[in-house]
C-alpha positions in Angstrom: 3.1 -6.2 -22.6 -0.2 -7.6 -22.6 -1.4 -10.3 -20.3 -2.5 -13.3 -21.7 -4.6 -15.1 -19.0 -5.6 -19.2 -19.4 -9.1 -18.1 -20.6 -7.6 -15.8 -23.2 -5.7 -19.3 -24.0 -8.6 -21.4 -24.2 -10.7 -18.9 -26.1 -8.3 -18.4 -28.7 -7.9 -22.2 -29.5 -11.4 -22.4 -29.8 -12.2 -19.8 -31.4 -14.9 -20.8 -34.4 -13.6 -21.1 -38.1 -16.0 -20.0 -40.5 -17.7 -23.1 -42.5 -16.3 -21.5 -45.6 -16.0 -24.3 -48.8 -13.3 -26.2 -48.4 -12.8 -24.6 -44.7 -12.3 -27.1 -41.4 -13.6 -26.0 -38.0 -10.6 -25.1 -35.8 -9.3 -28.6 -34.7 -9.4 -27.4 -31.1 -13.3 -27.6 -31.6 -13.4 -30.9 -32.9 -11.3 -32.4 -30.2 -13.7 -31.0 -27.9 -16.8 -32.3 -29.6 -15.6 -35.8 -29.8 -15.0 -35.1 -25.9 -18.8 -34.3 -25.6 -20.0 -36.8 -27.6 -17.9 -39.5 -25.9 -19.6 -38.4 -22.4 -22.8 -38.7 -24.0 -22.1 -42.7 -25.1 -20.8 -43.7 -21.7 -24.0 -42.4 -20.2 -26.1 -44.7 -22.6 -23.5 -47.6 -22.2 -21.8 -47.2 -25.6 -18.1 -48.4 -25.6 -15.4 -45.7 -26.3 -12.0 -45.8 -27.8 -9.3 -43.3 -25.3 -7.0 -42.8 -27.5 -3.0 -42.3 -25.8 0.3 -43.9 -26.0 -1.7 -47.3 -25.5 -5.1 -47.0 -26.6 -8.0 -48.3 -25.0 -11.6 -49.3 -24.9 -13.8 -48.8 -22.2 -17.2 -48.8 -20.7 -18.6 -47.4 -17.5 -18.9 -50.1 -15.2 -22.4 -48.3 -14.1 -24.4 -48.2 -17.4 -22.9 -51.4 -18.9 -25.8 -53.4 -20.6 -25.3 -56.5 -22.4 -25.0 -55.1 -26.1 -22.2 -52.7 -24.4 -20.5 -55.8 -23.4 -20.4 -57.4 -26.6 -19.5 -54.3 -28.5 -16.8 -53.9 -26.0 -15.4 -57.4 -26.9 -15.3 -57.1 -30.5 -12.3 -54.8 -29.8 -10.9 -55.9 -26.9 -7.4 -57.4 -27.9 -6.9 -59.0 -23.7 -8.5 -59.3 -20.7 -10.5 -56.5 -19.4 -9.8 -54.9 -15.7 -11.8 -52.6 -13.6 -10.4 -49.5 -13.1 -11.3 -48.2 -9.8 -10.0 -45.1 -7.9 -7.6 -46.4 -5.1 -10.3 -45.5 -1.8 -12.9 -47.2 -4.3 -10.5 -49.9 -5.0 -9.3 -50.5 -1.1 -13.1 -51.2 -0.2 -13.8 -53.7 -3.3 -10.8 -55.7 -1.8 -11.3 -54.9 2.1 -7.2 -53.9 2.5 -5.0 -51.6 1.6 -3.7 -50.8 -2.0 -1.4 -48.2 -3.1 -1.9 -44.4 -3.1 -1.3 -41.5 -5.1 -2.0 -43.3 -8.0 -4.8 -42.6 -10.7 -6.4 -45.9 -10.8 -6.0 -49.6 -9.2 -6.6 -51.6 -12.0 -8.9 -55.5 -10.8 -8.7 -58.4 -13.1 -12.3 -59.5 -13.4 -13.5 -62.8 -13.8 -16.8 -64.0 -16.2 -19.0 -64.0 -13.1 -17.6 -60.2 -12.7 -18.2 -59.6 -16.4 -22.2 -59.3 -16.0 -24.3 -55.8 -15.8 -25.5 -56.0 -12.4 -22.4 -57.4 -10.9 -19.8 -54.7 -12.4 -22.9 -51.8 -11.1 -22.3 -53.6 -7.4 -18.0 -53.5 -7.8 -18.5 -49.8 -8.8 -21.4 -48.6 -6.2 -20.4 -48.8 -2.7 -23.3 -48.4 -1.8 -24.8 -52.0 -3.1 -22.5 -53.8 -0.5 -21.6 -56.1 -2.8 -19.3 -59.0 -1.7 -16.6 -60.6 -4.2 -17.2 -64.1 -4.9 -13.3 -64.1 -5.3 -10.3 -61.9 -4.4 -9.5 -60.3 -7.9 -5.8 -60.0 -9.0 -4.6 -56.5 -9.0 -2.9 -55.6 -12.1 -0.9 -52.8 -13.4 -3.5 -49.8 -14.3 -2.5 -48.4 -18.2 -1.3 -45.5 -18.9 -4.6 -43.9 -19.8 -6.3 -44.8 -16.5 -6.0 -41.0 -15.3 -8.0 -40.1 -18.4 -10.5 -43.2 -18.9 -11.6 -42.1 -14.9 -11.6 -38.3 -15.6 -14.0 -39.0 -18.5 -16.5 -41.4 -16.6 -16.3 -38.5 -14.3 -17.2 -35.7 -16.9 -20.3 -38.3 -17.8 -21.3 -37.7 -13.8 -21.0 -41.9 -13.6 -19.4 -43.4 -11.3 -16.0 -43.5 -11.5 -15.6 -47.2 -12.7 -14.5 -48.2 -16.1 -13.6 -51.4 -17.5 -10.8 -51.5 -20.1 -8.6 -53.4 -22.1 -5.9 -53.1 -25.0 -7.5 -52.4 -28.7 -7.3 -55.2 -31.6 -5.4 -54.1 -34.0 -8.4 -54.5 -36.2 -10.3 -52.5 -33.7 -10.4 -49.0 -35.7 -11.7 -51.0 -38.8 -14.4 -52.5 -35.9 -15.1 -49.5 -34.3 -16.2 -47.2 -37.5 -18.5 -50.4 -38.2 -20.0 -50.2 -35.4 -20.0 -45.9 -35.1 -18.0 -45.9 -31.9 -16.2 -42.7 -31.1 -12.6 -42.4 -30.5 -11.2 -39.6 -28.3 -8.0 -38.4 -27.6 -6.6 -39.1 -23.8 -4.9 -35.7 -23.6 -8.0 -33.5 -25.1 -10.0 -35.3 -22.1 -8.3 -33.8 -19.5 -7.8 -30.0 -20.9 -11.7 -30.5 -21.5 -13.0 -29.0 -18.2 -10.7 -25.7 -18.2 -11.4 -25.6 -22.0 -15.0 -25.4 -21.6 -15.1 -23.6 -18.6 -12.8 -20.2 -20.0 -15.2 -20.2 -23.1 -18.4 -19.0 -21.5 -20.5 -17.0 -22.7 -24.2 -14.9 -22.0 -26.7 -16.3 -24.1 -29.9 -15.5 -21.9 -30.5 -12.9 -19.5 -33.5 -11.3 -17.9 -35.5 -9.0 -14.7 -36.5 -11.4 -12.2 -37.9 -9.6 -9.2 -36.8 -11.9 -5.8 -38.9 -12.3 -2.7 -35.6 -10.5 -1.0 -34.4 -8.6 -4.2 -36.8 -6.9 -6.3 -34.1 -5.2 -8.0 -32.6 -8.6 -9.9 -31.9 -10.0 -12.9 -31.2 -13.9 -13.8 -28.1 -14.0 -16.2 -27.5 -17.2 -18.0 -24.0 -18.8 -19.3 -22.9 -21.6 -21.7 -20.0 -23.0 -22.4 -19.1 -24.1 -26.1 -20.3 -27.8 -25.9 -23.6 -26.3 -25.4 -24.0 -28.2 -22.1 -25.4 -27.4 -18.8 -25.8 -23.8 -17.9 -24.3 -21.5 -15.0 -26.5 -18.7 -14.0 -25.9 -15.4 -12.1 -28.0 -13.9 -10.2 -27.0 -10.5 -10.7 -28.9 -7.6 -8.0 -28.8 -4.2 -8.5 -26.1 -2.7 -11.4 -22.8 -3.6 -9.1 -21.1 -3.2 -12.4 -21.5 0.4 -11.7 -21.0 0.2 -8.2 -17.9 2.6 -6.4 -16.8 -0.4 -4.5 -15.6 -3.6 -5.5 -19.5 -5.5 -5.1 -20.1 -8.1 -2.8 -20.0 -11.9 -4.9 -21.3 -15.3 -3.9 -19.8 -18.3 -5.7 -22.5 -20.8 -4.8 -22.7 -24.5 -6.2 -26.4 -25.9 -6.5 -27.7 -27.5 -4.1 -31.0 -29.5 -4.9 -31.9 -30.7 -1.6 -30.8 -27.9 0.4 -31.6 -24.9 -2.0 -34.8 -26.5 -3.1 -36.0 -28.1 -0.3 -34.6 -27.0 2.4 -32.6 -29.4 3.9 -31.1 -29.4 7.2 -27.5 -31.9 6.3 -26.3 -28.8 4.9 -26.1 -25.0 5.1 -26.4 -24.1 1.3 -30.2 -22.8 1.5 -29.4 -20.0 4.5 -26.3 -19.4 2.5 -27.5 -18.8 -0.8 -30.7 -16.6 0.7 -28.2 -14.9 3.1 -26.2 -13.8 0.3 -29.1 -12.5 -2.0 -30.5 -10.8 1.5 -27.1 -9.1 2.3 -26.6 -8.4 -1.5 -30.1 -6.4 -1.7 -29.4 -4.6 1.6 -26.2 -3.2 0.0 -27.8 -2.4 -3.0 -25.6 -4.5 -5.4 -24.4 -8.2 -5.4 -23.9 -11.4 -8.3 -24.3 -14.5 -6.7 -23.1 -16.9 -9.3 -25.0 -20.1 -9.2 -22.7 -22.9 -10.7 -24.2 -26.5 -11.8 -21.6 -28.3 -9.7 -24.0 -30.0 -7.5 -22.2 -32.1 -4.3 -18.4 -30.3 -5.3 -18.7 -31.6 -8.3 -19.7 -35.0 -8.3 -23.6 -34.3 -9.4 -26.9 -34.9 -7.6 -27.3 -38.6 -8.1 -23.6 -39.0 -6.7 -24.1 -36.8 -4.1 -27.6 -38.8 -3.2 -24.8 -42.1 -2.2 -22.6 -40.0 -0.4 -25.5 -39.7 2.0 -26.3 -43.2 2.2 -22.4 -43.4 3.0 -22.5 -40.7 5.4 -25.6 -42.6 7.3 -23.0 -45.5 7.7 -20.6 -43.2 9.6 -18.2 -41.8 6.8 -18.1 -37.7 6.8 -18.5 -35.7 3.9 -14.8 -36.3 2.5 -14.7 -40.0 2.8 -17.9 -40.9 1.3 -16.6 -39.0 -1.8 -13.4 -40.6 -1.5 -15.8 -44.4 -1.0 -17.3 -43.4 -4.1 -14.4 -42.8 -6.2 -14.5 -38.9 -6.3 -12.1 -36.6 -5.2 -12.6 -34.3 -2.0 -13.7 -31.7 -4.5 -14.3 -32.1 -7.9 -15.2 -28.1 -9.0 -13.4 -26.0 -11.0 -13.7 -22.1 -9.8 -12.5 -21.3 -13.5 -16.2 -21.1 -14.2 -16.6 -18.5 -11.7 -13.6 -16.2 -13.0 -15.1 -16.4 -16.7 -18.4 -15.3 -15.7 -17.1 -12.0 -13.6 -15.3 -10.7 -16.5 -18.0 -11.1 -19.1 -20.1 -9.0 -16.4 -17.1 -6.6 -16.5 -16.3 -7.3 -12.4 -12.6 -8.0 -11.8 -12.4 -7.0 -7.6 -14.9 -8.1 -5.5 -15.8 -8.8 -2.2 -16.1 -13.0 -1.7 -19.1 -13.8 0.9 -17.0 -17.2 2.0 -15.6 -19.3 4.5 -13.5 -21.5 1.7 -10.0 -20.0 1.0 -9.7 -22.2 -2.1 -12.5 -20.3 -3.3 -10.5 -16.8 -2.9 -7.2 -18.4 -4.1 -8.7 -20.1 -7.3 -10.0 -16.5 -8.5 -6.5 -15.1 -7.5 -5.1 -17.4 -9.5 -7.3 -16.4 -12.3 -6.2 -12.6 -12.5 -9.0 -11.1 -10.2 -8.5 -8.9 -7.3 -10.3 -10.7 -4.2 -11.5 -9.3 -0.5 -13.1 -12.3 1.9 -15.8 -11.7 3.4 -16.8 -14.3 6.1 -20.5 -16.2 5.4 -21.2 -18.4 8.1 -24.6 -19.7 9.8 -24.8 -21.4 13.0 -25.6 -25.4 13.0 -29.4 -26.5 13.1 -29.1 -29.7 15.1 -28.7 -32.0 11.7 -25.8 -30.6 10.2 -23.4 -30.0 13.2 -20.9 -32.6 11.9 -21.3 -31.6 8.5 -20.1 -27.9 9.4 -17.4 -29.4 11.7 -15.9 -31.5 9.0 -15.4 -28.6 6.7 -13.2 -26.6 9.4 -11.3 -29.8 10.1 -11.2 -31.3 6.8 -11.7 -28.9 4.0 -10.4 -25.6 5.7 -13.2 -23.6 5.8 -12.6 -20.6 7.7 -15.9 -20.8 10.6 -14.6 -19.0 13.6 
């Protein structure tokens, strides 16, 4: 019997329909456009319709403007409430609330319901104070999804929502709001990520690898781009090659910065790759675990105020990590590698390809501390797991 992995899955239900007369795309592909296109109106501060057992309408508490505000309450049939992850929701309010729980949902009052006070209630690092303590309501049914989507917009995860009108379909095709689908959301990132495929690829001779070639991905919302860094043919190679899953890292990859270890990790890699005559270092756009560049930017304020690495993504409203190694597994079999060596110190990195059919020997990658980053390496043992011994 044939296997049938998750990508095979995914692939299948988005496979393209051809635009025949009288011929709909495959409905998988327009759930996922109106997914993409939803991301693309929070960013701007256009309200969306989530669309569930009790439909919403919601706006980003980070890009709201003032026409998002009034398009928002032409369709809100109650009261709006924040919705705030719980660690996010704990500092707003300076106690505890409950955990394990998508969303804490805060009842906002008119002084709340103004651009730059909803950016302060969702950025911890404006050190905004409430002018009041905020009743803490019951969070909808959606709020998983309405959090996960601010997410895939790379916002803050801060929404405020409220119940639909029941005129509010009528409203929203007058104003050209999109409506999306709660559980199409959350099946988005795997979706998208299982669907990969080449569309670029060419030599590029590297300071340490002159034998390389820069291989580049995309997914079928035609959004950012993973790349691999592919030296030497280890497609061809006796032995399973050695493989580097390495998330960008402006500052550290870029600059050089010393609050992390990505630059000597990602150079160490292509180094060790070209010594063995064959490597892939896949370079994934999951900046910060996930959370993006700009997020990633306010976990370092917050880690300047004394939080480590995994509470300042907590502060913010962002999980621990936020990446999906999915994107990894889809680009080794499109370059036809299924074992590999894994030049890591994360076991979730090894288990997640596991998981995803492919055969997977660790190999450790560690670098000593610089003076800066001492804490930074020490939390990941402690906290995260990683394997530095």
């Amino acid at each position: 019997m044939t296997h049938v992995t998750p990508r095979d899955q995914a692939r299948s239900r988005l496979a393209a329909t051809p635009l025949e007369p009288g011929v709909t795309p495959d409905p998988s592909i327009l759930r996922a456009r109106a997914v993409h296109r939803a991301v693309a109106d929070l960013r701007r501060g256009t309200p969306v319709l989530l669309q569930g057992d009790e439909p919403l309408i919601l706006l980003p508490a980070e890009t709201a403007g003032a026409r998002g505000l009034k398009e928002f309450f032409l369709l809100a049939g109650a009261p709006p409430a924040l919705l705030l992850a719980p660690a996010r929701a704990a500092a707003v309010l300076r106690r505890p609330v409950e955990q394990g729980v998508p969303a804490i949902a805060l009842g906002l009052s008119r002084a709340l319901l103004e651009p730059a006070a909803l950016r302060g209630l969702a950025d911890p690092t404006a050190e905004q104070l409430l002018p009041a303590d905020p009743v803490v309501g019951h969070a909808p049914a959606l709020a998983g999804a309405a959090l996960a989507l601010t997410k895939l917009a790379r916002l803050l995860p801060a929404v405020i929502a409220a119940p639909l009108l029941p005129t509010a379909p009528e409203r929203a095709a007058d104003l050209a709001l999109l409506s999306v689908a709660a559980a199409d959301v959350l099946t988005y990132p795997n979706q998208m990520a299982a669907c990969l495929v080449r569309v670029a690829e060419a030599e590029v001779p590297l300071q340490d690898a002159p034998d390389a070639r820069v291989v580049a991905f995309r997914g079928p919302d035609a959004g950012i781009e993973h790349l691999a860094i592919v030296v030497g043919r280890p497609e061809a190679a006796t032995s399973p090659p050695l493989v580097r899953i390495h998330s960008e890292c402006f500052t550290g990859d870029l600059l050089g910065s010393l609050r992390c270890d990505c630059g000597p990790q990602l150079r160490g890699a292509i180094k060790r790759m070209a010594e063995e005559g064959a490597g892939v270092l896949l370079y994934l756009a999951q900046e910060g675990r996930g959370i993006g560049l700009v997020n990633k930017l306010r976990a370092y304020r917050l880690q300047d105020r004394g939080l480590d690495t995994l509470d300042a993504n907590r502060a913010l409203g962002w999980g621990a990590d936020e990446r999906t190694f999915l994107v990894a597994a889809t680009m080794l079999e499109e370059l036809d590698l299924r074992e590999v060596r894994l030049l890591t110190n994360n076991p979730d990195k090894v288990a997640a390809l596991a998981a995803c059919g492919l055969t997977v020997h660790r190999q450790p990658h560690a670098f000593a501390p610089n003076g800066v980053n001492d804490r930074y390496l020490a939390t990941k043992a402690a906290r995260f797991g990683h394997l530095l011994d």
